[in-house]
PANUVO-738588 format. One record per residue (C-alpha): x, y, z. Coordinates in steps of 0.25 Angstrom, whole numbers, padded with zeros to 4 digits, always signed. Each point is the difference from the previous one (the first is absolute). Example, Ala and Ser with C-alpha at 12.3 -4.5 7.8 and 13.67 -1.06 7.14 Angstrom:
BEGIN
+0049-0018+0031/+0006+0014-0002/
***
This chain:
BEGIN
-0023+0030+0079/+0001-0011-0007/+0016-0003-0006/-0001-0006-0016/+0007-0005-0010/+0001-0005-0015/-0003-0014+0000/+0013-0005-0008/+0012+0005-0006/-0004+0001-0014/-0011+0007+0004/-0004+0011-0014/-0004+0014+0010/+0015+0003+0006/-0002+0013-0006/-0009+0003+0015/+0004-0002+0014/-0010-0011+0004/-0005+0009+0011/-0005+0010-0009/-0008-0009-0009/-0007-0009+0012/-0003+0015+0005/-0007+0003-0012/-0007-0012-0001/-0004+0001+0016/-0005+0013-0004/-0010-0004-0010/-0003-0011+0008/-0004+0011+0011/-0007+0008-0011/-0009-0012-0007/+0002-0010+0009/+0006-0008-0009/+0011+0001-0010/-0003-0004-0016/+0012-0002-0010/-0009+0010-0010/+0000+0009+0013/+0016-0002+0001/+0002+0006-0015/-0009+0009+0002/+0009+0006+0012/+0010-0002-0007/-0003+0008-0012/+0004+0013+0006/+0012+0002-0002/+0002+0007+0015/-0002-0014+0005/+0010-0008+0007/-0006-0015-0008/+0000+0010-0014/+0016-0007-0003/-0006-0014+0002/-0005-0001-0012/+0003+0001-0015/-0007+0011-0007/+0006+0000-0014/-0013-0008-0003/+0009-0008-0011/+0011-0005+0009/-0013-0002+0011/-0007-0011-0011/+0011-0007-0001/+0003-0002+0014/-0016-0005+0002/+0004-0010-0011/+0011-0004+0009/-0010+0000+0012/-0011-0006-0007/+0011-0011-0006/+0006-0002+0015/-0017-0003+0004/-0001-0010-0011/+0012-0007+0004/-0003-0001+0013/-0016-0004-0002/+0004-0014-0007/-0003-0011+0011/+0003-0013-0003/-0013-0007+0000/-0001-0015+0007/-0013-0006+0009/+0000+0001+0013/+0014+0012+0000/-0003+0012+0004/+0005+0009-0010/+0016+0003-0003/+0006+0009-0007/+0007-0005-0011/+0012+0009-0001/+0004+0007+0011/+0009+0012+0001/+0015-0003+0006/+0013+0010-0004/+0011-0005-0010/+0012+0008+0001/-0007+0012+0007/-0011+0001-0010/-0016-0006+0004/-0006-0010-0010/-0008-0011+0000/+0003-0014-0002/-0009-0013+0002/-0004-0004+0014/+0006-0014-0005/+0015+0007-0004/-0001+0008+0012/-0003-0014+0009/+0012-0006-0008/+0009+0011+0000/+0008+0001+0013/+0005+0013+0001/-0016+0003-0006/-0005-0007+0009/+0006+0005+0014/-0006+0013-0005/-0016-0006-0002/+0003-0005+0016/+0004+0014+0004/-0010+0007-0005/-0011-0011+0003/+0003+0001+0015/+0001+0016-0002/-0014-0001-0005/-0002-0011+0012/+0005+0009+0011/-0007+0012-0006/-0014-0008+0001/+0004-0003+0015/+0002+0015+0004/-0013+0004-0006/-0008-0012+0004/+0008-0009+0012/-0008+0006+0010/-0012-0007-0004/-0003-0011+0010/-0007-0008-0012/+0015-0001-0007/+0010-0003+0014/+0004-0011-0006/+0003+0004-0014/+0009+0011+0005/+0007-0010+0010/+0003-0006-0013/+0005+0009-0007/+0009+0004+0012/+0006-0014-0003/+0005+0002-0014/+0015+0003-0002/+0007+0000-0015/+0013-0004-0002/+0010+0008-0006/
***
């Protein structure tokens, strides 16, 4: 059986052990074959369901949380547009006295308290990459690269 758990600590579905909620996605994927976000509130509207406390159903306190969702969305699709860059974010998410907000990628290059924390969660995404593709012989040498990168503290 396969262990799980929420990705960070901020993470919004505490309310559920993560066990219970991967099972109830495992079994929609065993009943569809795949699992939707529409098929997750579906399941999720029965009220006997383990996902049902996941989410807001006080459909007043639930638009203004997708105002907030689709604020964090607009956020977070503003790239910085120059020739020959792939695109970056233009703000990025970083915590300032225990509470996430974004700043520019700029402040949070500048910034070194900022700036430790863009490292960290770069070479997360880094290591995370390497655990789901390093095994690839056409990317050897990038993951020996990454296994290379260490941040100061």
């Amino acid at each position: 059986m396969t262990k799980y758990k929420w990705k960070d600590a901020y993470c919004n579905f505490k309310k559920i052990d993560v066990q219970v909620a991967a099972g109830c996605l495992e079994k929609l994927v065993k009943k569809n074959g795949s699992v939707t976000a529409e098929a997750v509130v579906l399941e999720a509207r029965n009220k006997r369901s383990p996902l049902h406390e996941c989410f807001e159903w006080d459909d007043k306190k639930a638009a203004h949380l997708h105002r907030i969702n689709q604020a964090c969305h607009l956020i977070k699709y503003i790239v910085i547009d120059e020739e020959d860059v792939p695109e970056l974010s233009a703000f990025v998410h970083v915590e300032i006295e225990d509470e996430g907000q974004y700043v520019t990628l700029q402040t949070a290059k500048d910034d070194p308290v900022l700036r430790e924390q863009i490292l960290r969660k770069a070479l997360s995404e880094l290591l995370a990459w390497k655990k789901k593709y390093g095994e690839l012989k056409e990317f050897m040498q990038v993951t020996k690269t990454i296994d290379k990168i260490k941040i100061k503290t």
